[in-house]
C-alpha positions as CSV (number, residue, x, y, z in Angstrom):
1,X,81.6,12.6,-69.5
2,X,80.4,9.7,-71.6
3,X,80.6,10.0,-75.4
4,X,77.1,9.5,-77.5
5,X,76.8,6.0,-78.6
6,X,77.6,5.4,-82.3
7,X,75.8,3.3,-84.0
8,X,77.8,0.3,-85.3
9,X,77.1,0.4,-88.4
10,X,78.4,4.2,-88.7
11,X,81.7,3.4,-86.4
12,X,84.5,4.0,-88.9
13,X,88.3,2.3,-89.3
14,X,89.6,5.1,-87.3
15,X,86.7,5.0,-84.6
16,X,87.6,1.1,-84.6
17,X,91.3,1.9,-84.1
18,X,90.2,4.2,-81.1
19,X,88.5,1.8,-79.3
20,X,91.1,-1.0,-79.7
21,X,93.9,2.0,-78.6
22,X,91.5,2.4,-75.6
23,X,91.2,-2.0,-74.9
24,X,95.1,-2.0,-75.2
25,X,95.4,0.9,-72.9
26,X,93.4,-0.4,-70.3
27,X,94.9,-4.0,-70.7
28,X,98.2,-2.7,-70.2
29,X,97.0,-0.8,-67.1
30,X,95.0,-3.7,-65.5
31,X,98.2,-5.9,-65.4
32,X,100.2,-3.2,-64.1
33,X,97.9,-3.5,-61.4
34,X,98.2,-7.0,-60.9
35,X,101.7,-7.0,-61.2
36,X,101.8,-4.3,-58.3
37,X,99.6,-6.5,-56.2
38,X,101.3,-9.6,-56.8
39,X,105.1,-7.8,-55.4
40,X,103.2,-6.1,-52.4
41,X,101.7,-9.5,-51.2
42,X,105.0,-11.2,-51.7
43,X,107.0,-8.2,-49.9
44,X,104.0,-8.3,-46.9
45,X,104.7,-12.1,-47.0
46,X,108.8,-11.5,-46.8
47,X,108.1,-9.3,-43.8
48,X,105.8,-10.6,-41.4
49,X,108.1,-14.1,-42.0
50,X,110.9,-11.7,-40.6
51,X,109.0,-10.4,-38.0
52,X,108.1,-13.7,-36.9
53,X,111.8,-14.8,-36.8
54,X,112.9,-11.7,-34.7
55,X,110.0,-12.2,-32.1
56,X,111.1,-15.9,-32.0
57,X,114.4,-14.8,-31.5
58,X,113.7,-12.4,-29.0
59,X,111.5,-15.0,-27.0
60,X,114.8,-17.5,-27.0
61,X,117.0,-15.0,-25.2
62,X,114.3,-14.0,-23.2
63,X,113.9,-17.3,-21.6
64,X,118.2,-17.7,-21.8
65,X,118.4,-14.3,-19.7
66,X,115.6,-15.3,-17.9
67,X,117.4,-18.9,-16.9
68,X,121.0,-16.6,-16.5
69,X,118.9,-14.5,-14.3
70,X,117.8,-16.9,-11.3
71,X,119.9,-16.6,-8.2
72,X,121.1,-20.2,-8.0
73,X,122.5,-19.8,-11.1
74,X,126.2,-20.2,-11.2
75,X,127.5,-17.5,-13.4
76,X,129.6,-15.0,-12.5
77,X,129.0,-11.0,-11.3
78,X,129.4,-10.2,-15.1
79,X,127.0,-12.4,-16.6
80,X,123.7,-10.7,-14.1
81,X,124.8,-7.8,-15.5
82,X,124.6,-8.9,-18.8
83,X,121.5,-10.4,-18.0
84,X,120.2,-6.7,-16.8
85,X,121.3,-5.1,-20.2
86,X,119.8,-7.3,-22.4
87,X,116.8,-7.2,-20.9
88,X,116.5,-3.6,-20.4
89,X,117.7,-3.5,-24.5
90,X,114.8,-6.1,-25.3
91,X,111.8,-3.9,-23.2
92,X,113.3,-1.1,-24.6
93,X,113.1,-2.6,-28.3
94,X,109.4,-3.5,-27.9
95,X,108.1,0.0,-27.3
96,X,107.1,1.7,-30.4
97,X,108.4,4.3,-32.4
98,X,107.5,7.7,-34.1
């Protein structure tokens, strides 16, 4: 609940004091606020930048295993196989988690 209204000429020094207390208080609190705002945006920032890296990365040795992959290709047995497990670990790494 609100407190009545004081009329300012009755407010007295400690009232006054109170109030400023109260200013300082919320000040303090706002910037907290901003502060937190400010190193969530620039952590959200940090990550999608990573997450774009990654899914770049991912597309480069998709289109490598995809290149290693085609039958005229002259790599050796070992290298399809390769080509096999890293695919299978990318489709795997795509699906989500719980």
């Amino acid at each position: 609940m609100t407190e009545p209204r004081i009329p300012l000429g009755d407010l007295t020094s400690d009232q006054l004091d109170h109030l400023y207390e109260r200013l300082a208080r919320a000040d303090r609190a706002t910037r907290r606020a901003e502060g937190s705002e400010s190193w969530m945006a620039k952590g959200l920032a940090k990550q999608r930048h990573r997450a774009e890296q990654a899914e770049a990365a991912i597309e480069h040795v998709r289109a490598v295993a995809a290149e290693w992959g085609e039958p005229n290709h002259c790599g050796w047995l070992s290298a399809s196989v390769l080509v096999r497990q890293l695919r299978a670990a990318l489709d795997q790494a795509q699906q989500p988690t719980i």
